[in-house]
DRENKEMAR-72104 format. One record per residue (C-alpha): residue in one letter; x, y, z. Coordinates in steps of 0.001 Angstrom, whole numbers, padded with zeros to 6 digits, always signed. Example, Ala and Ser with C-alpha at 12.3 -4.5 7.8 and 13.67 -1.06 7.14 Angstrom:
2
A+012300-004500+007800;S+013670-001060+007140;
REM end
This chain:
144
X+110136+114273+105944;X+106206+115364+105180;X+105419+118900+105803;X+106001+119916+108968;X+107006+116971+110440;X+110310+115660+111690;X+111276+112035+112959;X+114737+110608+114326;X+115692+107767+115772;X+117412+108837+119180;X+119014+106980+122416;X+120149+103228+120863;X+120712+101262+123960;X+122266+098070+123113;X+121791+094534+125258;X+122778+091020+125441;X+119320+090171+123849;X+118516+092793+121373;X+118424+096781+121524;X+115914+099568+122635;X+115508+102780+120884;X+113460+106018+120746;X+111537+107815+117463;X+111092+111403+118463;X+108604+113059+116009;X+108243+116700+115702;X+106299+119357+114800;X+102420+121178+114575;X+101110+118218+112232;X+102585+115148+114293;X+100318+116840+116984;X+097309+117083+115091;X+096261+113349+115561;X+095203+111833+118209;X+097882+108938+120122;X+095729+106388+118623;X+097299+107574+115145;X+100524+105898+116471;X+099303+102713+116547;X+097108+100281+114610;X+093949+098853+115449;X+092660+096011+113678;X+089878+096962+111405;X+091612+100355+110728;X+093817+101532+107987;X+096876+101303+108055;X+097357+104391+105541;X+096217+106427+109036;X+098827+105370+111121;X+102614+106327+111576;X+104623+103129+110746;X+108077+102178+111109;X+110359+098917+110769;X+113565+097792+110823;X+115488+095442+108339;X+118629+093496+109096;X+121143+093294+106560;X+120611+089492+106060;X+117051+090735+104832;X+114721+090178+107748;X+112738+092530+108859;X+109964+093762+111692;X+107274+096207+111743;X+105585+097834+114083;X+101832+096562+112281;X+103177+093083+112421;X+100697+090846+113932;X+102222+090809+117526;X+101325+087415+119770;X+102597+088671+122686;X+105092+086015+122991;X+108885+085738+121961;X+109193+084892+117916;X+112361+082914+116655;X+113550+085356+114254;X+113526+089349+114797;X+110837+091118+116098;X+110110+094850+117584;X+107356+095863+120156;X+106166+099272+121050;X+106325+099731+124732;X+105603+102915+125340;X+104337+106115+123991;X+104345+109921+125040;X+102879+113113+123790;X+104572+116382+123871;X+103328+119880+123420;X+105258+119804+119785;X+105338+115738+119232;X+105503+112542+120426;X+107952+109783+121486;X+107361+106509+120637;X+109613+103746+122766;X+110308+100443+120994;X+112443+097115+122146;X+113947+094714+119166;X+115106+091621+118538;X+118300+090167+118099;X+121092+092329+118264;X+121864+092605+114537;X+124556+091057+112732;X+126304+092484+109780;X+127289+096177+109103;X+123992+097797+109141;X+120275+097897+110076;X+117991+100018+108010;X+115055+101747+109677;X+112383+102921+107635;X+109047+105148+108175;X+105895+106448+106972;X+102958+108303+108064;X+100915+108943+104864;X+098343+110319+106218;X+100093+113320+107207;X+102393+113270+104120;X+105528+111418+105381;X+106585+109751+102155;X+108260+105840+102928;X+112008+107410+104022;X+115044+104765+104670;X+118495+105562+106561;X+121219+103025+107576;X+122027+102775+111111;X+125980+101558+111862;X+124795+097953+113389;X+128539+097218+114204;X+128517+099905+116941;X+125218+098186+118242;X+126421+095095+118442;X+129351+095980+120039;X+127506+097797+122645;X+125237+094353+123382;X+128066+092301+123734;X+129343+094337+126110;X+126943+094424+128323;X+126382+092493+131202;X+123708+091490+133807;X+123272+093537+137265;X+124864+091940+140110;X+123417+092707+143220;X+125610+092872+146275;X+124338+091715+149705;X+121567+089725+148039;X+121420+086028+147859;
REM end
């Protein structure tokens, strides 16, 4: 990735309705901007700001600069839901939409302003899939 920074995707959790997943970014220059260089404020440049997306292999695709309306959109979509810092990094925490058909997803990143050129890698959207259809909702015992 840029100089002296590294960023993985980490901890798929697959679900009946789509997947969660963490970006772990490393290192003394992913620390040397503020939290609000995760995340994009209208009016600001998006140059600034770490960005990410994914890409299904039928060819749509989210971001996390998409304009976001807060409600559910037909389609795919991903949302940010939480962030952390760390003394070396930061997590960001993100939920997407639907689990994905085909054989892969493609995730992709930037962060130009600290020199992360655009990087792509193909993430096995088989095993994901699998995973969500798998899973099942919480039954509570006892409870009516």
């Amino acid at each position: 990735m840029g100089d002296g920074v590294e960023i993985a995707v980490l901890n798929v959790v697959a679900f009946s309705s789509g997947f969660a997943f963490e970006i772990d970014i490393q290192g003394d220059r992913a620390k040397c901007c503020d939290v609000h260089g995760l995340e994009y404020f209208e009016g600001g440049s998006v140059d600034s700001v770490f960005r990410f997306g994914l890409e299904l292999e039928d060819g749509r695709r989210a971001t996390n600069i998409d304009q976001v309306t807060g409600k559910r959109r037909s389609g795919v979509g991903l949302v940010v839901y939480s962030t952390a810092s760390r003394p070396r990094g930061r997590t960001v925490n993100v939920w997407s939409w639907p689990l994905p058909a085909g054989h892969q997803i493609t995730f992709a990143c930037d962060w130009i302003a600290l020199g992360v050129a655009f990087t792509r890698v193909e993430l096995d959207a088989t095993a994901v899939r699998a995973a969500g259809v798998r899973s099942g909702r919480l039954r509570l015992i006892g409870h009516h």
